[in-house]
N, C-alpha and C positions, 0 to 999 in steps of 0.2 A: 343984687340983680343976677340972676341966671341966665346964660345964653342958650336957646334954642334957637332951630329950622323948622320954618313951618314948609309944608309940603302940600302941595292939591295938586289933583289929580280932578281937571273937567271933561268929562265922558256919557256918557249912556247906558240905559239899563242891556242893550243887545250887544254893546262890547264885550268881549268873551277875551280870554287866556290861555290857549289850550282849548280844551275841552269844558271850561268852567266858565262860568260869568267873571267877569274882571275883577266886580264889585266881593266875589265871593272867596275869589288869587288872592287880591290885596288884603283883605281880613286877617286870611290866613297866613300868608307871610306874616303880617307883623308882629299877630299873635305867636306865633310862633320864634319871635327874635329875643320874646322873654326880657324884651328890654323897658325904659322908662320912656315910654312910647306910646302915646295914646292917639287914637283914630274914629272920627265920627264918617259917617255916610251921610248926607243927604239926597231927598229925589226932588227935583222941581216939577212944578205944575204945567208948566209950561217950555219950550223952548226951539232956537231952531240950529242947525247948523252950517257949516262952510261947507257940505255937499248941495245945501239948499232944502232938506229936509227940513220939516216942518211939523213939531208936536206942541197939541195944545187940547185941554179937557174942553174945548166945546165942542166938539164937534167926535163922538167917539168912534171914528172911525179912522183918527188922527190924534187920539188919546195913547198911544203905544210907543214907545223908544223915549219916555222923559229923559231930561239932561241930567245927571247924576254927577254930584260932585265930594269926592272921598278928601276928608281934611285928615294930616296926623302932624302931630306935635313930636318930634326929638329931639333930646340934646342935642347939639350941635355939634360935639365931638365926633357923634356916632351918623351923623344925615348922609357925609356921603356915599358909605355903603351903601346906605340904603335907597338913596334916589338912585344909584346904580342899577342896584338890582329891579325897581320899579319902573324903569326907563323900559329895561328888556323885556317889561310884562307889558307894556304897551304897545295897542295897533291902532286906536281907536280912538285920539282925547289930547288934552294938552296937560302937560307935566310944569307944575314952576314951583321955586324954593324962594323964601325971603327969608330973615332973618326975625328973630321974632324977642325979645327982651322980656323974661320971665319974672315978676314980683316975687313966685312961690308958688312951689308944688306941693301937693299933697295927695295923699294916698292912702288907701288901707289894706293889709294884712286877711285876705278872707280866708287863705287854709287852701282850700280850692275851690275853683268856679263855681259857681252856683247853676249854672246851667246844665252842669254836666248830669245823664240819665243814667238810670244802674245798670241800662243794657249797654252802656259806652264802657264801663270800669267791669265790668262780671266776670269771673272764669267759666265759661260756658262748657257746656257737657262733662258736669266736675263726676267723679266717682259715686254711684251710690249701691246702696243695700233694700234689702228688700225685707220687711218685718219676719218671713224666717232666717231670714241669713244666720247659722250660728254664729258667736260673737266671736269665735277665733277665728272665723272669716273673716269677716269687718275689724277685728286687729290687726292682720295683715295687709288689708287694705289703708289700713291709716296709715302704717309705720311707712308704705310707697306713697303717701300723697302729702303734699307742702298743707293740707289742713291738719287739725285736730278732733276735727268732726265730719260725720257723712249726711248725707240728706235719706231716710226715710222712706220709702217709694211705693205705692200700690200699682198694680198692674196696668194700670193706665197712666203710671209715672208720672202722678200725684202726690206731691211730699204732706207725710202722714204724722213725720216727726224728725229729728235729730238727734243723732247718734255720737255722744260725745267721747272723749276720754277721761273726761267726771263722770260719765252714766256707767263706763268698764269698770271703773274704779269704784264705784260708789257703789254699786246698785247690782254691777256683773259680777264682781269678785276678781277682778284682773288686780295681782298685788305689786307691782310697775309701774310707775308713770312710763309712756310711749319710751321716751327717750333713754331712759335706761333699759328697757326691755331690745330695744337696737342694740344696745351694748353689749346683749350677753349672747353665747355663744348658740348658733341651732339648737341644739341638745337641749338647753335650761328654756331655749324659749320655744321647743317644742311641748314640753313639759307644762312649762306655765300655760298656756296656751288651752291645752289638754282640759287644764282645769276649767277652761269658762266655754267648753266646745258645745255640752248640754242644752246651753242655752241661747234664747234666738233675740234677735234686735228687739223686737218690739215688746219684749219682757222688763227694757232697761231701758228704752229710750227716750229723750224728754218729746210730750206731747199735749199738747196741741204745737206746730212747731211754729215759731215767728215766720213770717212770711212778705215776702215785697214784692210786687208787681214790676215788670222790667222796664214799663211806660212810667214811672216813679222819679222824683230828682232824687240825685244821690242824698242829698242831702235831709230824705226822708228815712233812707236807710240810715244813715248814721244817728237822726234821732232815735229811731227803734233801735237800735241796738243797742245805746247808752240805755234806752228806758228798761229794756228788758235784761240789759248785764249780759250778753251773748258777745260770741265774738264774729259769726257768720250770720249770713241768712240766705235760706232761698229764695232761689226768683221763681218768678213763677212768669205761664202769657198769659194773655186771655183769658185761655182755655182753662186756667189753675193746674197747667203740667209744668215740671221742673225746666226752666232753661238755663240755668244756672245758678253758679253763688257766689255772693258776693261778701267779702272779709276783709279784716282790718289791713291785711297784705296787700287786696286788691286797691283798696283807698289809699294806702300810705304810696303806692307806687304810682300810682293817679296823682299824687302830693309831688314824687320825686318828677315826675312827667311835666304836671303845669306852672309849678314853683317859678318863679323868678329870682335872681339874684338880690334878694333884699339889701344884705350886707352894702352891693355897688350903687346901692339907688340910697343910699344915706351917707355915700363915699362923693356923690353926688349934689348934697347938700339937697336930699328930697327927704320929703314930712311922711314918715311911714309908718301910718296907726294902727292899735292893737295889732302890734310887734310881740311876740314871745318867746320866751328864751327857756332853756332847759330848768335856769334857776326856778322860775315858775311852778314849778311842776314834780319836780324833786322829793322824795320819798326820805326824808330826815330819822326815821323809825327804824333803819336797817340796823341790825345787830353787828358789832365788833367784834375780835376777838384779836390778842397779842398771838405772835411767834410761837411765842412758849403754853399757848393755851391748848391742852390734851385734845383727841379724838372725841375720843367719848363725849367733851363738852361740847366740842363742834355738833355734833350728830344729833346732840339733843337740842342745841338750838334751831338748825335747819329743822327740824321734827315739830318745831313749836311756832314756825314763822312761814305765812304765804310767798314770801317773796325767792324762798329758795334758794338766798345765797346768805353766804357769813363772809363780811371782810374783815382783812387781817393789816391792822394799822399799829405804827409804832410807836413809843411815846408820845409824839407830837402829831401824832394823829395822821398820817402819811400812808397814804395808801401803799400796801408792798402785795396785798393779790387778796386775790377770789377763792373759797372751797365752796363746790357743788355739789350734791351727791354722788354727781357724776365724777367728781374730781376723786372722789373717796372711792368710790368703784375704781378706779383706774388705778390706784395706789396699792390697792391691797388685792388686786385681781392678779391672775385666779385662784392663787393660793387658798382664799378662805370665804366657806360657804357662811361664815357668820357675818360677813358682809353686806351679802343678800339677805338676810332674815332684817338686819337693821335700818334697813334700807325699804325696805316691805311695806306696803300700806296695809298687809292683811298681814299679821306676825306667824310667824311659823310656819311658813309653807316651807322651806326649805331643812333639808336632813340637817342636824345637827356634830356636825365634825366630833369624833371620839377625841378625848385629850390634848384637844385644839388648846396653845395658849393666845388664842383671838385675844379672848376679854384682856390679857394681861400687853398686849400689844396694842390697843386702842387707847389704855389709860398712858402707855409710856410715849406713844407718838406724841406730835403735836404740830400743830396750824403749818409752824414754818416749813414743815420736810412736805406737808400733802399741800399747799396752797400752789393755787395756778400763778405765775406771775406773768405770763401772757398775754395783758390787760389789754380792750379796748376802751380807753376810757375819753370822756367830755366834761367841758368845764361850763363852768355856771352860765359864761356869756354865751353860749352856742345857740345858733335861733332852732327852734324845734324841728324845723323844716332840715334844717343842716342834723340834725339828731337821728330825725327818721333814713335820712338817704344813707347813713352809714350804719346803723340796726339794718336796713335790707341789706346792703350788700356786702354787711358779713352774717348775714343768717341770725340778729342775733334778736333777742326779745327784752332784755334787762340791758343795760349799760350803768357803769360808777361814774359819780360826778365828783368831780373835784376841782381845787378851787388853782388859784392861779400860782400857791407854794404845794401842791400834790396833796393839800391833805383831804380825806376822806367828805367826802358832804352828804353823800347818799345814791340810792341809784332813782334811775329813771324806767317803765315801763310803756308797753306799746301802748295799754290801758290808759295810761296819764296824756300818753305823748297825742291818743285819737281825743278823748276830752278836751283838755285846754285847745287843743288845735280847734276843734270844733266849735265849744259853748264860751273858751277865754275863761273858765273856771272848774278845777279839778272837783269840787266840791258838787258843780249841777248836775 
């Protein structure tokens, strides 16, 4: 048997809060206490009050101010905050608490609200380009904006397409991923830069561009975006002009925003369905590599594998750190431009060092001297929800999972962590 407090609140539709209807305070509050609290509203059809006021549907001219009665269910630990704070929101109604004897709670895990619209979650007036924009323009615009893509835009700031850093890469001839291109100095990234200046956005960018109406549930955004493998889209109004865009950033922070503490609502002894945990969702396929494993084998596996990292585990499988490219950039920088060429999506953009012994330094390094051991890492049990809030605020997009003796199990991405959140299976 579980103990709760039941709460009612008997009022009227013209009771207000402030500035607000009463009926629309109390919602909000509670929703907002993120706790294992639930709240119904009903209206009556009839009623009258202890002023002598008199509402009743026959007569419609006496149809206006129904009796309006707000029910919410809490643990009982948690009630008398909260009749506290409900007492002080009243002017207009009667307040009473009983005790209530729970059989069993249950609940389900939805990710987040289903109510919520794309114009609620959007980054509105994001950055865009214009189909000439040369492309070293809209590089420079990426590497200042928390996207990796821009919106497209005709003169009536109508998105025509998206501008990624797969379409620089792939299509521009940018030989960089963004993030090491922030890493190299003015100079090299003047230079780089130079190379893709010829050419304009809409020589390279993906089109026709996915699109989402900002009167839309988020929830339809996030199908299209699984359907079509994107990781933004624009909004569009009415009118089909850009109001903004909306991205896995924008959702996962809408996640950190509506989440509730799952964890304390099963500390609770509450029934909390389709629950999912990092283990879920876990990338098993990541590449190893020992201390004593050279450069050069590093470089060729990051080279051969999407996920962009190599960890570096001990006999017993123990995670001791991360090599990035970027990790390898920062070990051998600036000394050697053979760095940059191997590092390159486009081989040989960069001079070739006279008498350099690069090559003979790659093969003698190895994992243990260049490996990050500054780890953020998460264990199997962690609820995804708990996954996502610490990826935003450390910037990061991958995280290692490990198990409860440190050893290696795999990483997680933002990609797995928006699917199973969403569909409950990485596979849909």
């Amino acid at each position: 048997m579980l103990h709760y407090k039941a709460i009612e609140i008997l009022t009227s539709e013209n009771a207000r809060c402030g500035r607000k209807a009463l009926v629309d305070a109390v919602l909000e509050y509670v929703h907002g206490l993120k706790i294992a609290a639930r709240c119904m509203v009903t209206r009556g059809i009839a009623g009258c009050y202890e002023s002598g006021e008199l509402a009743t549907g026959r007569l419609e001219i006496l149809s206006f101010n129904m009796p309006v009665r707000i029910s919410i269910v809490v643990p009982a630990a948690e009630s008398e905050q909260v009749v506290d704070e409900l007492d002080g929101m009243l002017n207009d109604g009667i307040l009473s608490l009983h005790d209530l004897n729970v059989l069993s709670h249950r609940t389900q895990n939805t990710f987040f609200p289903r109510q919520l619209m794309v114009r609620d979650v959007m980054t509105v007036e994001p950055k865009t380009v214009g189909p000439d924009t040369p492309l070293d323009e809209a590089a420079e615009l990426l590497l200042s904006s928390v996207f990796t893509g821009l919106p497209v835009v005709d003169k009536h700031n109508r998105p025509i397409g998206v501008l990624t850093q797969g379409d620089l890469i792939r299509k521009g001839g940018l030989p960089l991923r963004l993030g090491l291109l922030a890493e190299s100095g003015q100079n090299r990234r003047k230079t780089l830069l130079k190379q893709i200046a010829s050419r304009r956005a809409v020589e390279v960018m993906s089109s026709p561009a996915a699109l989402i109406d900002e009167d839309k549930l988020l929830t339809e955004a996030v199908e299209l975006m699984l359907d079509k493998g994107v990781k933004r889209l624009p909004v569009v109004n009415g009118k089909g002009r850009l109001s903004g865009i909306v991205s896995r950033l924008d959702i996962f922070r809408t996640v950190m925003r509506e989440t509730p503490d799952w964890n304390a609502f099963t500390n609770q002894q509450i029934h909390v369905g389709a629950i999912k945990r990092v283990g879920d969702i876990l990338r098993r396929d990541v590449h190893t590599v020992s201390t004593e494993t050279t450069v050069s084998e590093v470089i060729r596996v990051i080279d051969h594998n999407d996920i962009q990292r190599v960890a570096v585990v001990n006999a017993d499988g123990k995670l001791l750190g991360l090599i990035s490219d970027r990790d390898l950039l920062r070990y051998f920088k600036p000394a050697h431009k053979g760095i940059w060429n191997l590092l390159a999506k486009v081989k040989g953009v960069f001079e070739q060092e006279e008498g350099t012994d690069f090559q003979q330094r790659i093969h003698e390094t190895t994992a243990g001297e260049v490996m990050n051991t500054k780890l953020t890492t998460v264990q199997n049990d962690m609820l995804i929800e708990e996954a996502i809030t610490l990826m935003i605020d450390k910037g990061l997009k991958r995280l290692p999972v490990i198990d409860s003796d440190d050893r290696f199990q795999g990483m997680i991405s933002r990609d797995s962590l928006l699917r199973i959140g969403f569909t409950g299976s990485e596979g849909a």
